[in-house]
C-alpha positions in Angstrom: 0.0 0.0 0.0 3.0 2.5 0.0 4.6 4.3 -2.3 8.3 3.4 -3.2 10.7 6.7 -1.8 11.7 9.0 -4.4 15.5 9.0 -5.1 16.8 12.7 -3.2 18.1 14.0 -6.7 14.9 13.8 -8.8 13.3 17.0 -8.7 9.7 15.2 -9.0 7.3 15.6 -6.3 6.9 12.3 -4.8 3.5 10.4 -5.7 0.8 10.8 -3.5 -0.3 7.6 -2.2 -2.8 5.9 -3.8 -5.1 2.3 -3.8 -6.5 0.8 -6.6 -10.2 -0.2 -6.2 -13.6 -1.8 -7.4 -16.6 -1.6 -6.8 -19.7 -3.8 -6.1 -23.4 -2.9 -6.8 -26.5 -4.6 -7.0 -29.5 -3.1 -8.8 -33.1 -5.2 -7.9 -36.0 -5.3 -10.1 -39.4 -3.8 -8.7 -38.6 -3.9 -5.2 -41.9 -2.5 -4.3 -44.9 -1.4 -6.5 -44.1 2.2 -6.5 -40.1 1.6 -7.8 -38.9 0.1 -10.9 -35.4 -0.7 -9.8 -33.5 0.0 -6.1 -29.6 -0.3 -6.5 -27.6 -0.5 -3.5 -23.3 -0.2 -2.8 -22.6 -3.7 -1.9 -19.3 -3.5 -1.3 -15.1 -1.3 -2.2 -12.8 -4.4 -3.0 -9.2 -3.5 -3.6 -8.9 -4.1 -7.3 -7.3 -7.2 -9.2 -5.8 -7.2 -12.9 -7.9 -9.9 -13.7 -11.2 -7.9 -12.7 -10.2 -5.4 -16.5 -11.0 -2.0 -17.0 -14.5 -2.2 -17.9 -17.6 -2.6 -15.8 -19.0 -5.7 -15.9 -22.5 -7.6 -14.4 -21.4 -10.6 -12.1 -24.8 -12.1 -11.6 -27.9 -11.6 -13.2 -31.0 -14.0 -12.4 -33.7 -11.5 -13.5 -34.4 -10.1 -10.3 -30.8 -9.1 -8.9 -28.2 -8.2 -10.9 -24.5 -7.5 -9.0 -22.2 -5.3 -11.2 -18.3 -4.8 -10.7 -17.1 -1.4 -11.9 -13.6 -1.9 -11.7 -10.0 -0.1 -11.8 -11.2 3.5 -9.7 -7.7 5.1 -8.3 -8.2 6.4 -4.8 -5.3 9.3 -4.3 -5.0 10.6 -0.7 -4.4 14.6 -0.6 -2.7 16.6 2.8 -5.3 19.3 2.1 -8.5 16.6 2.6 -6.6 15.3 6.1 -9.2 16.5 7.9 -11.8 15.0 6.0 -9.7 11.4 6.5 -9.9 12.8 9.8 -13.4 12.5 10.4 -14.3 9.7 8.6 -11.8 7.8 10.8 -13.0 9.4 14.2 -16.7 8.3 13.4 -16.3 5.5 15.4 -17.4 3.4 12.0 -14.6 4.5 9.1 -16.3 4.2 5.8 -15.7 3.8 1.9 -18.0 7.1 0.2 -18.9 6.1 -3.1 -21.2 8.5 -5.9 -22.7 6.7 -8.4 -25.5 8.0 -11.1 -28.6 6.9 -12.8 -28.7 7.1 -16.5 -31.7 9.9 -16.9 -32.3 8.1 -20.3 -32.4 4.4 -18.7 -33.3 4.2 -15.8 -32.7 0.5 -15.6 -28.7 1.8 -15.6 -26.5 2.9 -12.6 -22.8 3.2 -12.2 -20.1 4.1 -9.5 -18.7 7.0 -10.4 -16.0 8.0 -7.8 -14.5 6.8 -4.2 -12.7 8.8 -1.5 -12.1 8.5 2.1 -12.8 11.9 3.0 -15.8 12.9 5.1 -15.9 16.5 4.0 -15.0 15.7 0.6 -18.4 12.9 0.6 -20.4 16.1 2.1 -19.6 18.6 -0.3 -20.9 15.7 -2.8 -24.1 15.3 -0.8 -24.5 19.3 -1.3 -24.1 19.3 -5.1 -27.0 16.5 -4.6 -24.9 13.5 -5.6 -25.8 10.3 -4.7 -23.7 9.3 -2.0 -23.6 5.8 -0.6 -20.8 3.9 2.0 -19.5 1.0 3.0 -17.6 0.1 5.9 -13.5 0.2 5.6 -11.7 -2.9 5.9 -8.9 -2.6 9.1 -5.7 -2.9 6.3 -6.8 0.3 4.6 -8.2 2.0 7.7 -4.4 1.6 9.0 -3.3 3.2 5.8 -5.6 5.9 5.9 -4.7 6.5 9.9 -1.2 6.4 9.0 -1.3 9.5 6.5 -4.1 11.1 8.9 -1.4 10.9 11.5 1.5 12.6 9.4 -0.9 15.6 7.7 -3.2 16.1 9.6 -3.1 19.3 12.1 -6.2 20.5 14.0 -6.6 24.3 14.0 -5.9 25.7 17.4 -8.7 26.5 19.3 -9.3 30.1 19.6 -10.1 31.7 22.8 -13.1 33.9 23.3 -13.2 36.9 25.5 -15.5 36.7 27.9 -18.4 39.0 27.0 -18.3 41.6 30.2 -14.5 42.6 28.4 -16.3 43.3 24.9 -17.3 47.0 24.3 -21.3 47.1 24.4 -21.5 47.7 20.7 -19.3 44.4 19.6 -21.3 42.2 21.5 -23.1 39.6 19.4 
């Protein structure tokens, strides 16, 4: 799950580190009579060669059908440690996964990003998204702790004067 050091000399930033993964959805036919289909995130597997590039169904008897959408790079960033954060102090870490509806068919969904990032998942949820999670395996939320651990810095708390020390006319 690491990245390889970058040699001293080389003038490249060093690679941010990054998992591959897949991911596993299930779509069911007319759940209930007022829905069509109901698809649900079944799963965030770390991602295999022989899984491909290209989404593909797993199971299909007519009723459920399970899809793997594989080959999805997940890319930490310093500047979303506080999201990692978060996530990881929720008591319950989670995978956050969008995925979309084809407007045209319905009867189509796919994943279309994953992070690890609570805020970044929220700002999702704010631009409407659908947003769905799974629960993070204990290897990657080690890996994710580990970067937390190194970037993350909580802004120091700011002290308030008490109110009896603040003019009349700057008192909220």
């Amino acid at each position: 799950m690491s990245q390889p050091a970058v040699p001293a000399d080389d003038n490249r930033p060093a690679p941010r580190p990054a998992l591959r993964v897949a991911v596993v959805m299930e779509r069911e036919a007319a759940p209930n009579r007022w829905e069509d289909w109901r698809y649900r995130l079944v799963d965030v597997v770390e991602h295999e060669e022989a899984f491909g590039t290209v989404p593909r169904v797993l199971r299909d008897d007519g009723k459920l059908q399970r899809c793997l959408f594989p080959n999805f790079t997940l890319e930490l960033f310093p500047d979303e440690a506080e999201g990692y954060y978060l996530n990881l102090s929720s008591g319950a870490p989670v995978w956050f996964v969008v995925w979309r509806i084809d407007d045209e068919d319905p009867s189509r969904a796919w994943a279309e990003t994953v992070s690890l990032s609570y805020t970044e998942a929220g700002r999702w949820l704010d631009a409407q998204e659908r947003v769905d999670n799974v629960p993070l395996p204990d290897d990657v939320r080690d890996w994710l702790q580990a970067y937390t651990d190194q970037h993350y810095r909580p802004e120091p708390k700011k002290r308030r004067r008490p109110q009896s020390f603040v003019s009349p006319g700057e008192r909220g």
